[in-house]
C-alpha positions in Angstrom: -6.2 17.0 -0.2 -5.9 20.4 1.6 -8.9 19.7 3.8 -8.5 15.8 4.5 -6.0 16.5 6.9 -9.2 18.1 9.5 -11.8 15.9 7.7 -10.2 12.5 8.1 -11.1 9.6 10.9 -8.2 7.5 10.8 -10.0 6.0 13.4 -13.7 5.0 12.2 -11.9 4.4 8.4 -9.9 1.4 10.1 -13.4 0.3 11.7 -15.3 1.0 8.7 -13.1 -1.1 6.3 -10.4 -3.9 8.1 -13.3 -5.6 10.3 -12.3 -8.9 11.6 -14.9 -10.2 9.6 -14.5 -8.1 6.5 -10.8 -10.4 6.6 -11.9 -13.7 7.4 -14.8 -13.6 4.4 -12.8 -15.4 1.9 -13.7 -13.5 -0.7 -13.7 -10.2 0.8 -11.3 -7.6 -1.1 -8.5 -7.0 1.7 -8.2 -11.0 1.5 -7.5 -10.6 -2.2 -5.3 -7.6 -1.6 -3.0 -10.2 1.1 -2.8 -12.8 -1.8 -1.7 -10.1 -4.2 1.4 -8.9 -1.9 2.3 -12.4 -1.0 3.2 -13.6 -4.3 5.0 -10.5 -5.3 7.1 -11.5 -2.3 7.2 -14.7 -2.9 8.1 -14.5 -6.6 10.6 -11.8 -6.7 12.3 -11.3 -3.6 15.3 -13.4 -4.7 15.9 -10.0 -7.1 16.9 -8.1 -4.0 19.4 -9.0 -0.8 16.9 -9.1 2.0 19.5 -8.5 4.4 19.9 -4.9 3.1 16.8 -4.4 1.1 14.5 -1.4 2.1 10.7 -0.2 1.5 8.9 2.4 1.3 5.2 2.5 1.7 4.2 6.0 -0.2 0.7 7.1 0.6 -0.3 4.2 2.9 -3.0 5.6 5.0 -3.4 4.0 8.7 -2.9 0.7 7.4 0.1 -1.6 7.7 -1.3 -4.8 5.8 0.7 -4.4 2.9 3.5 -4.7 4.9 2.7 -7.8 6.3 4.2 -10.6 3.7 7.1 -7.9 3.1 8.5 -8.4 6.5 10.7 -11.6 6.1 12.5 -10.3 3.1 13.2 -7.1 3.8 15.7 -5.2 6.4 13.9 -1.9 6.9 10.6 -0.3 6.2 9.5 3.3 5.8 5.4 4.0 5.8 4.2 7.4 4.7 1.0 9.6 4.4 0.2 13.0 4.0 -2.5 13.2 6.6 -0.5 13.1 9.6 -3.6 10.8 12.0 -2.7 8.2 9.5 0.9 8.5 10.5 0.0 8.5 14.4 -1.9 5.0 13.5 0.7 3.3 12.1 3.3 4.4 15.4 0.6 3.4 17.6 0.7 -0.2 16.3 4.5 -0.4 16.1 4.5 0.9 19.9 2.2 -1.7 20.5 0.1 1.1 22.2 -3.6 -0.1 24.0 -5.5 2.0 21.4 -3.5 0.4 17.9 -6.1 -1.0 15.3 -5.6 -4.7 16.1 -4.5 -5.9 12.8 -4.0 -9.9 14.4 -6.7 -10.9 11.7 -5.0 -10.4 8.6 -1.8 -11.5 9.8 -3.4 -14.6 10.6 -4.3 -14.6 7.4 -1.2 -14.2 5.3 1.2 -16.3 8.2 -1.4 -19.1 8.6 -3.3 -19.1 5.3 -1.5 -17.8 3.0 2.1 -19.3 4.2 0.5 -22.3 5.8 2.0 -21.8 8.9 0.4 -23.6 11.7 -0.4 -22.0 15.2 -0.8 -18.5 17.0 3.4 -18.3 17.4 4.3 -17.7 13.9 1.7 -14.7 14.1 3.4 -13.3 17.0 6.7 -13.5 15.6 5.9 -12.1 12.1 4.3 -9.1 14.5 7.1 -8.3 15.8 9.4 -8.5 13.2 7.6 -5.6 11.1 7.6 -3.6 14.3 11.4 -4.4 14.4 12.4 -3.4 11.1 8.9 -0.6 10.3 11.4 2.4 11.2 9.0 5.2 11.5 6.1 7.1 9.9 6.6 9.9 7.8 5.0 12.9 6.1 4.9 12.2 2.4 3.2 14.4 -0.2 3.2 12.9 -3.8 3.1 16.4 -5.7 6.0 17.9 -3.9 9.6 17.7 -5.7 11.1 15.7 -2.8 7.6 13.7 -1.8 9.3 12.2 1.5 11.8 14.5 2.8 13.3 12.7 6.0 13.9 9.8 3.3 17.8 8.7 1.8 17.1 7.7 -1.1 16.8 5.2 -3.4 15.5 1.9 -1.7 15.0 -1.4 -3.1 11.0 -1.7 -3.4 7.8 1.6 -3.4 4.5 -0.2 -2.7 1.8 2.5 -3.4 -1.3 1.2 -2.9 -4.9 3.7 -3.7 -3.2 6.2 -3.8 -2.0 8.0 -6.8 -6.0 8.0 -8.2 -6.6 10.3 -5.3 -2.8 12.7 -5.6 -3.3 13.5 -8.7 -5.8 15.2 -10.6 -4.5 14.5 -14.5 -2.7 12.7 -16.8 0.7 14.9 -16.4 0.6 15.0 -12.8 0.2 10.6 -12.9 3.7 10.8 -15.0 5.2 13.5 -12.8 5.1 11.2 -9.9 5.6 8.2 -11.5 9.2 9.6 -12.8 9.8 10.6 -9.5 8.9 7.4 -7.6 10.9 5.8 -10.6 14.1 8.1 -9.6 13.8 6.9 -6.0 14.2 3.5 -7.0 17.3 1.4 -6.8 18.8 0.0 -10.0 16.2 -2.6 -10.5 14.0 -1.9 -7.7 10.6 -2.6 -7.9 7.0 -0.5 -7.9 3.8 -2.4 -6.5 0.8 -1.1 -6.5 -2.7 -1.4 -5.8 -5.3 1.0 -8.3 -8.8 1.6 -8.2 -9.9 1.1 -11.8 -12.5 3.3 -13.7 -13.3 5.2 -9.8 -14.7 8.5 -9.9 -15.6 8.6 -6.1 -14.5 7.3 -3.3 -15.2 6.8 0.6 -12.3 8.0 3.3 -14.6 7.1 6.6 -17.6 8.8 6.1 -16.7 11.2 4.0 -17.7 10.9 -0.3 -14.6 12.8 -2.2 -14.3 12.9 -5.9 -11.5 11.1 -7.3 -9.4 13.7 -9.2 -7.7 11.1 -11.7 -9.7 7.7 -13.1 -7.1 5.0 -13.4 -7.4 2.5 -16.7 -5.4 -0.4 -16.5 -3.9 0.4 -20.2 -3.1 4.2 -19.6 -1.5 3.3 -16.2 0.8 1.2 -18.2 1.3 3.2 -21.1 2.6 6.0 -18.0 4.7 3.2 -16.3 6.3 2.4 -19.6 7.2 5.7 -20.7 9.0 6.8 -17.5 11.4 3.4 -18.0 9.6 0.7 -16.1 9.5 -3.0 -17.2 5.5 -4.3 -16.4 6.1 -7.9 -14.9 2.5 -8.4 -14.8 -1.2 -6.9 -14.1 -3.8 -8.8 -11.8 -7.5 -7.5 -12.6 -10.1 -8.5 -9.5 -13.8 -7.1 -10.6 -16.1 -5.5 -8.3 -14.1 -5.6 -5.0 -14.4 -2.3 -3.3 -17.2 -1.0 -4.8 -19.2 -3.9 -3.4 -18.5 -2.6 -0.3 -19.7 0.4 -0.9 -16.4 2.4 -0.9 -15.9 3.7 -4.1 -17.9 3.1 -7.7 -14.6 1.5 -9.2 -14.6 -1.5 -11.7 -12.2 -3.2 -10.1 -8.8 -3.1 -8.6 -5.6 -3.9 -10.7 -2.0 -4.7 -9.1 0.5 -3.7 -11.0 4.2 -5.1 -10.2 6.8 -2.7 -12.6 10.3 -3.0 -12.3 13.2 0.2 -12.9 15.2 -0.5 -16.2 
């Protein structure tokens, strides 16, 4: 992680991965990863108030589409990364700066797909509402005591998507972060999040890297359990990024875990 911050091209990942036509292939794996965050929203966000309710995305790269079906339900969002390009992304979007990733393509495809929503206006709107409430983004650094420091905690809902596989280089240091992300949790709040299962390499742009800790669904859940989460459920997609050439993972689980 040291080096990624000089290494990294927040730029040519976001080309390289969230294509226009890498989202509109209906069964390409950032559509599958939009279906997965819209139910979550749609089945639990009645277990929060919206009006009040915030997020925090830990670890989320240059990327904003997890964010996307989260905007109508909650009242603030907070993204983080430790590579700080990734963070300059993500404020370059919400700025609506000419050089943002143009991310139009998988809002169209949660807003008019995925919520049925007919036209180009209920795009625009959803835009602008996560620019409205997507506060700022932040340095996070997942093996650190306090892992986002400009950060009040707790909030309502963590989504922590690919992330933790690559923090972490063992089985301790999972739990470690786990119980922390757990303590920064509201009284019922909830954890989502998106795991590479059985990777032992992955892509960031161009650059191969080693993944230090290989997720299995049933050890990831043996961990969430014994730091005091409640597993709702655990969607398995095979294949998925590894047909795409990004990593050499089985699959990708979603695990949605709730404090206790």
């Amino acid at each position: 992680m040291d080096n990624m911050e000089k290494r990294f091209d927040a730029k040519l990942y976001l080309a390289s991965r969230y294509s226009a036509d890498t989202v509109e292939k209906k069964e390409s794996w950032i559509t599958s990863n939009l279906e997965c965050f819209h139910k979550f929203y749609q089945k639990f966000h009645s277990e929060w108030e919206n009006s009040t309710a915030i997020l925090l995305e830990l670890g989320g790269g240059p990327t904003i589409y997890p964010l996307i079906s989260a905007a109508p339900y909650v009242a603030e969002i907070y993204h983080s990364d430790y590579v700080k390009s990734c963070c300059d992304e993500v404020l370059l979007w919400k700025n609506k700066d000419p050089g943002a990733y143009d991310w139009s393509p998988c809002f169209r495809q949660v807003v008019n797909a995925l919520e049925g929503k007919v036209g180009e206006d209920p795009v625009l709107e959803c835009q602008e509402r996560l620019r409205k409430i997507l506060r700022n983004a932040l340095y996070c650094d997942a093996n650190a005591d306090k892992m986002v420091p400009a950060i009040s905690f707790p909030v309502n809902i963590i989504s922590c998507n690919y992330c933790l596989e690559v923090a972490c280089d063992s089985n301790d240091a999972y739990i470690s972060v786990l119980r922390k992300i757990y303590n920064m949790l509201t009284p019922n709040g909830f954890l989502i999040m998106l795991s590479s299962v059985g990777c032992t390499w992955y892509k960031a742009a161009e650059i191969k890297c080693p993944t230090p800790f290989t997720v299995h669904i049933e050890i990831v859940k043996a961990h969430l359990n014994s730091v005091g989460f409640r597993i709702h459920y655990v969607e398995f997609q095979s294949g998925q990024l590894s047909k795409w050439n990004f990593n050499d993972s089985k699959g990708t689980a979603f695990f949605v875990a709730q404090k206790i």
